[in-house]
C-alpha positions in Angstrom: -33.4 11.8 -0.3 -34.2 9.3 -2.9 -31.2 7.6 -4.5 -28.8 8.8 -1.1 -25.6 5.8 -1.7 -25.8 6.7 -5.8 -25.4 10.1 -5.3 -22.5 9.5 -2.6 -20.6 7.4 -5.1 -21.3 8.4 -8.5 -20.8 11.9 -7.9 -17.2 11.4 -6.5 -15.9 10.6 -9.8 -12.8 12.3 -11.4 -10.3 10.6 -13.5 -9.3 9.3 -16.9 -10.4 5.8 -17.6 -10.4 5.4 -21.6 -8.8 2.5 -22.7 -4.9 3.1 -23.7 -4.7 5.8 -20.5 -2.0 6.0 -19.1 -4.0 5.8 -15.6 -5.4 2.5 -16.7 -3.4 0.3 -14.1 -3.0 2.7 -11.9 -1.7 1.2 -8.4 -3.4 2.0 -5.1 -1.1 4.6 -2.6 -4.2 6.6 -1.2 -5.9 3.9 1.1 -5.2 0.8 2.8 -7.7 -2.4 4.4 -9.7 -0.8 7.3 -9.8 2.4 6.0 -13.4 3.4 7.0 -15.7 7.4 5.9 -19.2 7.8 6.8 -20.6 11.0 5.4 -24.1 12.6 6.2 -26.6 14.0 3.9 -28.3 17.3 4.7 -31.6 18.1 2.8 -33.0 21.8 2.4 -35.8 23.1 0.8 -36.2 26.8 2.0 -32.6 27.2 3.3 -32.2 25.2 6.5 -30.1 21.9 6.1 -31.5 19.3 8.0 -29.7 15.7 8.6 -31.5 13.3 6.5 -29.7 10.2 5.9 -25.9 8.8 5.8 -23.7 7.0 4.2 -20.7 4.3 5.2 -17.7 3.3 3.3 -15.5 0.1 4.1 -12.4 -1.5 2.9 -11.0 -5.1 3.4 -8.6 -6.6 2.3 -9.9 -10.4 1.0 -9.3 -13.1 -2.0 -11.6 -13.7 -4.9 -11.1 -16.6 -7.3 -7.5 -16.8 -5.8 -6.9 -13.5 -6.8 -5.6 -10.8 -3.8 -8.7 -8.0 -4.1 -10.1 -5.3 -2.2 -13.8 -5.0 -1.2 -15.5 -1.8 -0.6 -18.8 -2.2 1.3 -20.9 1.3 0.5 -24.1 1.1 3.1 -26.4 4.0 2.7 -29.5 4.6 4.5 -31.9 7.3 5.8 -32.7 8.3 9.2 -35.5 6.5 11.0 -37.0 9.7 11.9 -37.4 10.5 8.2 -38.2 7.2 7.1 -42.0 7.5 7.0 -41.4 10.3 4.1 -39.1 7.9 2.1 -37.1 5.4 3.9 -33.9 4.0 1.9 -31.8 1.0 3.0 -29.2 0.7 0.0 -25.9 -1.5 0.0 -23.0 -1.1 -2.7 -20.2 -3.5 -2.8 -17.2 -4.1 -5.4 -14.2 -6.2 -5.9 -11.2 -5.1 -7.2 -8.3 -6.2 -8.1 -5.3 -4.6 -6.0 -2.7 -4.8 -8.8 -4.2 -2.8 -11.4 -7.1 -1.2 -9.7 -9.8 -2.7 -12.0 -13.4 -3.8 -11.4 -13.7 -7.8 -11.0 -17.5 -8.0 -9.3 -20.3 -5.2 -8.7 -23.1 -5.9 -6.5 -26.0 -3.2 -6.0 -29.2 -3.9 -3.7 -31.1 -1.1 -2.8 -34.8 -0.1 -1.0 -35.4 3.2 -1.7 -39.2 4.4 -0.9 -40.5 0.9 -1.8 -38.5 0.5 -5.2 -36.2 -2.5 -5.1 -33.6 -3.3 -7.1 -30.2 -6.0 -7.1 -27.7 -6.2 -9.6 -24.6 -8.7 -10.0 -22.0 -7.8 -12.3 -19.1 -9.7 -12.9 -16.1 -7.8 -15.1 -13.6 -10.0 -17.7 -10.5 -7.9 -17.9 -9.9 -9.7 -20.5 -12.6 -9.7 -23.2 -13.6 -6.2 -22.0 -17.0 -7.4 -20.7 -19.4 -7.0 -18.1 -21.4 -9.8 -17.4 -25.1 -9.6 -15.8 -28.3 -11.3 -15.6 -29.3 -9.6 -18.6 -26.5 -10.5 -21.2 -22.9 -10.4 -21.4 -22.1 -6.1 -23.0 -18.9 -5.0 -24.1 -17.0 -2.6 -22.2 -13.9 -0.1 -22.7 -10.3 -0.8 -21.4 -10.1 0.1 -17.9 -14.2 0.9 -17.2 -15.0 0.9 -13.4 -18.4 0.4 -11.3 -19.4 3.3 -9.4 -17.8 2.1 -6.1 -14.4 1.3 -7.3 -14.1 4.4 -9.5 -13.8 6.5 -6.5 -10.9 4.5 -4.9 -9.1 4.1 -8.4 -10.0 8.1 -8.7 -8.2 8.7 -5.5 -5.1 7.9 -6.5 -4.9 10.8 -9.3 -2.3 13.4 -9.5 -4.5 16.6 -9.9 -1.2 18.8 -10.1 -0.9 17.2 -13.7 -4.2 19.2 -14.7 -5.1 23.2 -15.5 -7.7 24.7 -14.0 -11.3 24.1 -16.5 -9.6 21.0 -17.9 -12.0 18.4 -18.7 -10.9 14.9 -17.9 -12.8 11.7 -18.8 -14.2 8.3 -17.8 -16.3 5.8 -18.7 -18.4 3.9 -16.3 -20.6 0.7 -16.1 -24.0 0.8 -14.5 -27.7 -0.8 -15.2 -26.2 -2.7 -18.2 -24.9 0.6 -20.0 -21.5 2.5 -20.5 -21.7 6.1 -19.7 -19.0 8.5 -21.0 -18.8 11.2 -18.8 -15.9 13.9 -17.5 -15.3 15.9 -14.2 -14.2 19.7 -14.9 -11.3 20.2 -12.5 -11.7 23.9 -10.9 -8.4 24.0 -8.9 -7.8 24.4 -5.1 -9.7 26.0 -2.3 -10.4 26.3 1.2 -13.8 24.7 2.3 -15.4 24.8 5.7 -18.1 21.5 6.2 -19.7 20.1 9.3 -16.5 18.5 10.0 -14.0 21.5 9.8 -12.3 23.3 7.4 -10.2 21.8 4.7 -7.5 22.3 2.2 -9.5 21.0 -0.8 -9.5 20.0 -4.4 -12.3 21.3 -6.3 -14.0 19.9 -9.7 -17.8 19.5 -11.0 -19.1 16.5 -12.5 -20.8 15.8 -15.7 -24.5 14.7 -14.3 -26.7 12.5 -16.8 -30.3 13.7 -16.9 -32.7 12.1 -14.6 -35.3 12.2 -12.3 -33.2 13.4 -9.3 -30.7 15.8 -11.7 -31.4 18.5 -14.7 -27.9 17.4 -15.7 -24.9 19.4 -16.8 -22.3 20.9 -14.5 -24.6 21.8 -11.4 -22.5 19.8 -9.0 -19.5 20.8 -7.0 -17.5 18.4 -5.4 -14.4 19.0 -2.9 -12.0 16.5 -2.0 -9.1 16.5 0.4 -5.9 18.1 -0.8 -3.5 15.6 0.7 -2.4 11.9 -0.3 -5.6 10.6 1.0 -7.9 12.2 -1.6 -10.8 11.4 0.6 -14.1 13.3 -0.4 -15.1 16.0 2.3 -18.2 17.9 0.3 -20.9 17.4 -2.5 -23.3 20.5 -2.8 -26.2 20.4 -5.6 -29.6 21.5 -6.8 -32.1 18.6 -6.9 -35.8 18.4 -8.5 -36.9 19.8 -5.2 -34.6 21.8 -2.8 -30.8 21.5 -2.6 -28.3 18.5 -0.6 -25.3 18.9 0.9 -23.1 15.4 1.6 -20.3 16.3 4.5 -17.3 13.6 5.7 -18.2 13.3 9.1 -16.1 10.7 10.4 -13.0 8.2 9.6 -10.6 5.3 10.8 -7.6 3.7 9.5 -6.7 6.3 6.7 -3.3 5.8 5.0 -2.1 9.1 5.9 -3.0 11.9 8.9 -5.7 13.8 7.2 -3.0 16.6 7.3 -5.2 19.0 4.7 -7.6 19.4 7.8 -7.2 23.4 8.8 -9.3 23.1 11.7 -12.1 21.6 13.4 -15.7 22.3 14.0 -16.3 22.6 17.6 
């Protein structure tokens, strides 16, 4: 349960982001203002999933320091029935700028089982630094928060990769850069709680920590069609396994066309 938003974000990760890449400006064609997932998160210890907690994703279109920029709004939470066991209200939001796709402002406050945390980062696309309460650090060309990587991510070409390539980013979170990749493992059918799907399949890179052993445990599947929306995260955790299905959306770009059929 613990950590429910991070895991919905940070895991959806899976592009190129090093500084002379030629993603790094990337412009948006997967998603538009009002575009709106919620995704639930299914806990199991001895097999059976149960619904723990969920997850919402929002997109607006709005103006920062005169500058045109998107704000994703990430609101995570777990279910009231489950709260007395740990209860988790976390809230993710990023600003970025809808030219190039890059990071301008971070924000991170969560609750999760009593532990509190906020964080304001503010990005300089021009020195290559990330400004927060503790110090101004230096950051590569084209590093993204774990909110906006996903919505730059979306808008990668996966029929430029092999199957087993490796493909890297950096990332920006609690005052450190963390180089990490996604193995791509091609494309599959995969059957959630929604329906079944058309998907593309990778596993991420995990750092080590109290949730995650680390390494390549993870497998992600997003949807095979130009909205790149993630429909499935399944991985081990310190106790039991989670599963993180799209459940619901509004306002894509595009008809979810890689959607087989539904669950009924």
């Amino acid at each position: 349960m613990k950590r429910i938003l991070t895991l919905v974000t940070i895991l959806f990760v899976w592009m190129k982001l090093s500084a002379g890449d030629d993603f790094c400006g990337i412009r948006n064609t997967s998603f538009q203002a009002g575009e709106s997932i919620t995704f639930n998160v299914f806990y199991s210890v001895i097999g059976v999933y149960i619904n723990a907690g969920a997850a919402t994703f929002n997109t607006t279109l709005e103006k920062l320091n005169n500058k045109t920029v998107y704000h994703v709004v990430g609101d995570g939470k777990s279910n009231s029935s489950y709260d007395w066991i740990f209860k988790v209200r976390d809230r993710y939001e990023t600003y970025f700028d809808t030219t190039n796709m890059q990071p301008l402002k971070f924000i991170r406050n969560i609750d999760e089982g009593g532990y509190k945390k906020y964080e304001n980062v503010t990005f300089n696309q021009q020195t290559n630094t990330a400004i927060t309460t503790a110090g101004i650090f230096k950051v590569p060309g084209c590093v993204q928060d774990v909110l906006s990587s996903i919505y730059y991510a979306r808008n990668i070409n996966f029929d430029n990769y092999q199957v087993n390539d490796k493909i890297p980013f950096s990332m920006f979170l609690d005052n450190e850069v963390y180089s990490l990749y996604i193995r791509y493992m091609g494309k599959e059918t995969v059957k959630t709680k929604y329906g079944k799907f058309r998907a593309i399949k990778f596993k991420p890179l995990l750092v080590k920590g109290t949730i995650f052993s680390g390494g390549e445990k993870m497998v992600v599947w997003v949807s095979d069609d130009a909205n790149h929306i993630p429909l499935r995260i399944e991985s081990p955790i310190a106790v039991g396994t989670i599963k993180v299905d799209m459940m619901q959306y509004s306002n894509l770009r595009y008809p979810l066309s890689s959607l087989i059929s539904w669950n009924r």
